[in-house]
Every structure is written in C-alpha cells, then in structure tokens.
N, CA, C and O of each residue as an XYZ file, in Angstrom:
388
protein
N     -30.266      5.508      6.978
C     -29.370      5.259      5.866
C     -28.657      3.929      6.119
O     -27.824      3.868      7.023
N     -29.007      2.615      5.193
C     -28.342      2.220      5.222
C     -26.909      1.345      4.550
O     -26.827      1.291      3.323
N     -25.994      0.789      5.265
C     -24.625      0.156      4.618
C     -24.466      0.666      3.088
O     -23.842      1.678      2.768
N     -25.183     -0.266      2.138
C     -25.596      0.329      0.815
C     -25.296      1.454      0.110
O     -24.637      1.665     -0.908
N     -26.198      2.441      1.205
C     -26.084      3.531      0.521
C     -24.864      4.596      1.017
O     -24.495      5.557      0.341
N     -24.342      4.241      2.275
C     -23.364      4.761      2.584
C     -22.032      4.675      1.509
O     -21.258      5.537      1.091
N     -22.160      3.135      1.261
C     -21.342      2.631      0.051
C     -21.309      3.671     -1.401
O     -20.301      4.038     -2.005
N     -22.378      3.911     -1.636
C     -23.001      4.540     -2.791
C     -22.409      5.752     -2.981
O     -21.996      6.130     -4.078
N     -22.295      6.858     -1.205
C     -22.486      7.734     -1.266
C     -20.416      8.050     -1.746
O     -19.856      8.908     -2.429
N     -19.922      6.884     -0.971
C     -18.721      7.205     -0.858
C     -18.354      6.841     -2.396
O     -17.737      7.706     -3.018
N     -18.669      5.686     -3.031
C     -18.351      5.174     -3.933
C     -18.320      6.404     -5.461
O     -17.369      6.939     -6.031
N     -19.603      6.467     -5.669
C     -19.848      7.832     -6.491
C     -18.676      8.780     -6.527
O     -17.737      8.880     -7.316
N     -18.967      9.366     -5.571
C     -17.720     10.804     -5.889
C     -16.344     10.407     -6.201
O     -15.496     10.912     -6.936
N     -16.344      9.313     -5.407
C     -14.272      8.508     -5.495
C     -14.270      8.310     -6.918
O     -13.497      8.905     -7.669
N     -15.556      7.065     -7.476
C     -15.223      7.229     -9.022
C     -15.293      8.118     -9.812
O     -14.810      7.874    -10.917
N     -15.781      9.211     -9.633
C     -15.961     10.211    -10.453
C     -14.837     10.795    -10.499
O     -14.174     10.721    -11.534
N     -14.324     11.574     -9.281
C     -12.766     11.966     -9.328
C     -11.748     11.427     -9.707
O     -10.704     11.979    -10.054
N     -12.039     10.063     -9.657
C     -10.513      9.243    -10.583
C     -10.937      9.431    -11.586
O     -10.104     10.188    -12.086
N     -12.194      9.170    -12.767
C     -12.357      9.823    -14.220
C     -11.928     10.451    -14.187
O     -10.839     10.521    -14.756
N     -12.617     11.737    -13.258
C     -11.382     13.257    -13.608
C      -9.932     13.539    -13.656
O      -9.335     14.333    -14.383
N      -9.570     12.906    -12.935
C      -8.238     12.780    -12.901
C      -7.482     12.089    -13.993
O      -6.388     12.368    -14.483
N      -8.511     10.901    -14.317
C      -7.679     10.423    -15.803
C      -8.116     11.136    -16.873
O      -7.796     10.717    -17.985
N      -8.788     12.141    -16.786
C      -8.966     12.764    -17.741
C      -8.222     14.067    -17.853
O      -8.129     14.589    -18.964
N      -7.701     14.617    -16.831
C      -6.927     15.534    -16.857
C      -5.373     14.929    -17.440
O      -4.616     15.461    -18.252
N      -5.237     13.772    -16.786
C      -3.741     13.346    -17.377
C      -3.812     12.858    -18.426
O      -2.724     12.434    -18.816
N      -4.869     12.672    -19.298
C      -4.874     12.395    -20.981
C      -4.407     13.639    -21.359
O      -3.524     13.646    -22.216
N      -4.978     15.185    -20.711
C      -5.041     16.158    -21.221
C      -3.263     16.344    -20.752
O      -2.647     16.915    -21.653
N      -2.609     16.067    -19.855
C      -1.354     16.301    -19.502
C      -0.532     15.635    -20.883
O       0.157     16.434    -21.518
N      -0.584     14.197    -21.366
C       0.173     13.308    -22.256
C       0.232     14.772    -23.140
O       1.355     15.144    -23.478
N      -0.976     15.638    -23.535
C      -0.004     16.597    -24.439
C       0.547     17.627    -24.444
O       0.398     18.622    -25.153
N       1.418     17.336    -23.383
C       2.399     18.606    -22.782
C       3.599     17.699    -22.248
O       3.908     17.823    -21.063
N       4.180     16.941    -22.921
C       5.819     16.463    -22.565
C       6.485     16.933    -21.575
O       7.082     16.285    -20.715
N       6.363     18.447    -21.713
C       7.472     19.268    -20.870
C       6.995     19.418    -19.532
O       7.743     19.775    -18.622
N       5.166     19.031    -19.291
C       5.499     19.554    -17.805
C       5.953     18.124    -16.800
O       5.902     16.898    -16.904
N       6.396     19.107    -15.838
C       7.090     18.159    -14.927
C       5.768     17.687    -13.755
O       5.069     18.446    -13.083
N       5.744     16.194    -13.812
C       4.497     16.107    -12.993
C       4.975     15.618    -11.665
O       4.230     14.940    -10.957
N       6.207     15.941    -11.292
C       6.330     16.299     -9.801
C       6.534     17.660     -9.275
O       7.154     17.920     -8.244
N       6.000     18.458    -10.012
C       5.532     19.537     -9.361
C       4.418     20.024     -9.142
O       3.738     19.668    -10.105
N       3.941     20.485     -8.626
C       2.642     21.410     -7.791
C       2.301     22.160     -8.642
O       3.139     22.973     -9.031
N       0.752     22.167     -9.333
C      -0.638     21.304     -9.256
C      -0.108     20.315     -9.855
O      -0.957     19.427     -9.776
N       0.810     19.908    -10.428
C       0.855     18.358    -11.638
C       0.701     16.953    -10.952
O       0.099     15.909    -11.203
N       1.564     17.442     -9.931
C       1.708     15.873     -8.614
C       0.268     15.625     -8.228
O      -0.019     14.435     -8.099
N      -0.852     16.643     -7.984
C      -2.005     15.975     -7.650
C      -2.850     15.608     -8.162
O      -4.002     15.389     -7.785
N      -2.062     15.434     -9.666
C      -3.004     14.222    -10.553
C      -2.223     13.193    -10.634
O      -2.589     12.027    -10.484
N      -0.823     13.661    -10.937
C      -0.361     12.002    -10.990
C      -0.381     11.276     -9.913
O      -0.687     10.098    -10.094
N      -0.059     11.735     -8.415
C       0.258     10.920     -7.246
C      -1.286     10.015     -7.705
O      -1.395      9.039     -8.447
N      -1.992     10.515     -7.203
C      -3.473      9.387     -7.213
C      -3.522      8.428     -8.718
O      -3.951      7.282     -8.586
N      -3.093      8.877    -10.132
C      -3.038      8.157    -10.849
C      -1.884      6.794    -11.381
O      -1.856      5.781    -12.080
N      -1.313      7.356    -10.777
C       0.360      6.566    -10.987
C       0.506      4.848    -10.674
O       1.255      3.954    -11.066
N      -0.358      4.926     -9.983
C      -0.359      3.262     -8.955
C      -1.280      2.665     -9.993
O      -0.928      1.507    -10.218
N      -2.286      3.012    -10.679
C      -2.802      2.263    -11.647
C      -2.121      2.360    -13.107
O      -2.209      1.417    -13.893
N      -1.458      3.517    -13.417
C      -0.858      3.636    -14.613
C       0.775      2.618    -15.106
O       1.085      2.213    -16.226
N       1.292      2.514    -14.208
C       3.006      2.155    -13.910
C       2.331      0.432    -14.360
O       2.579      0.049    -15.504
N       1.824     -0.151    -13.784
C       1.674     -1.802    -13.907
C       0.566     -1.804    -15.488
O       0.314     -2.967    -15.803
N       0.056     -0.980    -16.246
C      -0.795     -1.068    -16.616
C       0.058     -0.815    -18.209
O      -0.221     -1.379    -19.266
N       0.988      0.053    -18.006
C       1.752      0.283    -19.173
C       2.967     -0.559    -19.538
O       3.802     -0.338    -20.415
N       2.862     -1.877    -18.419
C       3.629     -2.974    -18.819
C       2.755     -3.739    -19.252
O       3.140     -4.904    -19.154
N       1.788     -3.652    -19.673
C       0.768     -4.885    -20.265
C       0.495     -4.061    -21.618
O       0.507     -4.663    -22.691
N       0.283     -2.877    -21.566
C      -0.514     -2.421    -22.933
C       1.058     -1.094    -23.673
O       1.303     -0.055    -23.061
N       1.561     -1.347    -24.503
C       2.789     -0.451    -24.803
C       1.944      0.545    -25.556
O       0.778      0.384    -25.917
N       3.047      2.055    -25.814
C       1.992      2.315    -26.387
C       2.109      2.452    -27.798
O       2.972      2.039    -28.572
N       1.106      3.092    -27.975
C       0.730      2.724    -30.000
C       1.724      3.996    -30.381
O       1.903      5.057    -29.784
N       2.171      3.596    -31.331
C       2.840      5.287    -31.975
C       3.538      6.229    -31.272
O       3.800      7.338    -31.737
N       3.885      5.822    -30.079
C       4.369      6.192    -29.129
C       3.613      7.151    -28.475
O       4.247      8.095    -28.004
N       2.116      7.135    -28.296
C       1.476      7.317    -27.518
C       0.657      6.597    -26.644
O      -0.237      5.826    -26.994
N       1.170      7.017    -24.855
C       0.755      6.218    -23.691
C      -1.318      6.218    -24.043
O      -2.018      7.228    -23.975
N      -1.809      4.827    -24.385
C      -3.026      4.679    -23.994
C      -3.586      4.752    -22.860
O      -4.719      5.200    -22.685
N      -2.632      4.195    -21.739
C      -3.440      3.695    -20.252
C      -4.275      4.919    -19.903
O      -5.422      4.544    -20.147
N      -4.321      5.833    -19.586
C      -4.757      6.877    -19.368
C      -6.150      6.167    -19.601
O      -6.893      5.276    -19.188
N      -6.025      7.013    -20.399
C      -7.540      5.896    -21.724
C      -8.350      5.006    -21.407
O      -9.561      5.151    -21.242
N      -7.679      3.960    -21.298
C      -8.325      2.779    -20.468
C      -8.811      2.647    -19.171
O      -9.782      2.007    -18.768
N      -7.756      3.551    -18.384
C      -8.532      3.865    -17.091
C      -9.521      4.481    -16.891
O     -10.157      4.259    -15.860
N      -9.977      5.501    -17.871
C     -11.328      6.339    -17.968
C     -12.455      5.473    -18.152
O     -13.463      5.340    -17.457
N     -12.032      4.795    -19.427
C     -12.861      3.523    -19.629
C     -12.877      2.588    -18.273
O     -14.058      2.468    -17.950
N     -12.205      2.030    -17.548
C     -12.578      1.217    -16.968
C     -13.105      1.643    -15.833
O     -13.757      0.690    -15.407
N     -13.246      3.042    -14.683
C     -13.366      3.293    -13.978
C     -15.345      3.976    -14.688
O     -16.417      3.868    -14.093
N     -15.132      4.461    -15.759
C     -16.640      4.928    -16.642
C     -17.780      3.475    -16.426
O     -18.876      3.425    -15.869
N     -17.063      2.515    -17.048
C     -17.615      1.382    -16.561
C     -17.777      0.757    -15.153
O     -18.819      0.120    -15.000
N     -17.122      0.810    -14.334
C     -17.679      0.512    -12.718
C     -18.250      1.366    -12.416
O     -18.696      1.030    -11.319
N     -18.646      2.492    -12.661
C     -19.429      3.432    -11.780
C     -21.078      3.344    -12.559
O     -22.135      3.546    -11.961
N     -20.935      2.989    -14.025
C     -21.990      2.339    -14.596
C     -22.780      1.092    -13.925
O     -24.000      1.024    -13.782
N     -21.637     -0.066    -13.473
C     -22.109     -0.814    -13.170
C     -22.238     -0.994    -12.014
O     -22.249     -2.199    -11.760
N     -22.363     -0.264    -11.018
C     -22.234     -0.283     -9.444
C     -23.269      1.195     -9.188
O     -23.916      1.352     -8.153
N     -23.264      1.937    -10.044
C     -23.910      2.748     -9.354
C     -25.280      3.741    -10.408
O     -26.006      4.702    -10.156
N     -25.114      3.050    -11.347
C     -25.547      3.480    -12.640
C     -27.172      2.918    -12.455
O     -27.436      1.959    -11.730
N     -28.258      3.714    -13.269
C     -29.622      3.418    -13.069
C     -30.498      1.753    -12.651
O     -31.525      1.650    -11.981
N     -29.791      0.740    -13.216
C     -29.668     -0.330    -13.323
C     -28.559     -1.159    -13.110
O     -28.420     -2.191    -13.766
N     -27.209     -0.565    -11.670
C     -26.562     -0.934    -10.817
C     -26.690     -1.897    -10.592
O     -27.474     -2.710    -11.080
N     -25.545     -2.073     -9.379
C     -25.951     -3.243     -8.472
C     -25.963     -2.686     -7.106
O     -26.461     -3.170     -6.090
N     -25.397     -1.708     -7.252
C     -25.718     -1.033     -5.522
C     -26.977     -0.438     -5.505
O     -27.686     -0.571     -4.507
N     -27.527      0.496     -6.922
C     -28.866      0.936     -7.189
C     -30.090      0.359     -6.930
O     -31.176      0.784     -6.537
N     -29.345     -1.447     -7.465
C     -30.898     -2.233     -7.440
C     -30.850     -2.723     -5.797
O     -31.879     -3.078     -5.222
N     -29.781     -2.699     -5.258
C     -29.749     -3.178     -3.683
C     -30.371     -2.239     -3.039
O     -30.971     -2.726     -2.081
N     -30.510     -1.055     -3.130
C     -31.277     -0.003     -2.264
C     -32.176      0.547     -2.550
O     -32.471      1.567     -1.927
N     -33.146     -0.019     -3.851
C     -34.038     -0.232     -4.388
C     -35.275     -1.759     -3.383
O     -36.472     -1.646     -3.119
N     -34.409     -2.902     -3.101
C     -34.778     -4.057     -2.962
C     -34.786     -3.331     -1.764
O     -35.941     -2.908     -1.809
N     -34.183     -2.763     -0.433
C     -34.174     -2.944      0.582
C     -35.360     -1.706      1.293
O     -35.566     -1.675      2.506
C-alpha cells in the first residue's frame, strides 16, 4: 500500500463524516431551541463550528436563514469528488502508479 492510497483511505471517511455532520446541522438550523452545547448536540457542532463562525462573516444569511451549513456540504461534496471521486486526482494517482 502505497502513500496515495493511505491518503485515500484516510481522506474518504474524514470527508464523508464532515458531509454528515453538515448535514445533520442543516437538520439542527430547524430546531432553534436545542442547545448545541449539550450532549449529542456538541458532537456535531464542536467539529463543525471552526468552519462555520468565519464563514458566516462572509455569507449573511438570507431571510434570516444561516446558509453556511449548505455550503459546507457543497464544498466538502465537491473535494471528495475531486480528490477521490472516479476521475480524482488521488484515483488517477493510484491508477498511474
């Protein structure tokens, strides 16, 4: 096994679980009331928070609903497309090697 695919192996699941995770906290935006420093709530936000906080000073939200969420699905949907997706770049590297 090599470098590459070690990369691959780790890479995959990490992005996948941050989708999940931003996808659970889209599903959180519609529940106001829960408190997401509490237990299970904190172990979606702790991991999401560091990308959300700087991200919702660039994009406000519409109607007074937070997008970032959103965008992070999208943008993390897209690197795992493009890094690990049929026609990758880590795919075509361990393909070539």
């Amino acid at each position: 096994m090599n470098s590459v695919e070690i990369v691959s192996w780790i890479l995959g699941p990490l992005l996948a679980i941050m989708t999940l995770l931003f996808i659970f906290r889209i599903v959180l935006t519609w529940y106001p009331q829960v408190e997401l420093s509490r237990f299970p709530f904190n172990l979606i936000a702790l991991p999401t928070e560091p990308f959300l906080t700087p991200s919702r000073k660039i994009v406000p939200p519409l109607g007074g609903v937070d997008i970032t969420p959103i965008i992070w699905v999208g943008i993390f949907s897209l690197l795992r497309e493009i890094l690990l997706g049929q026609q990758g770049i880590l795919a075509m590297m361990t393909h070539v090697s």
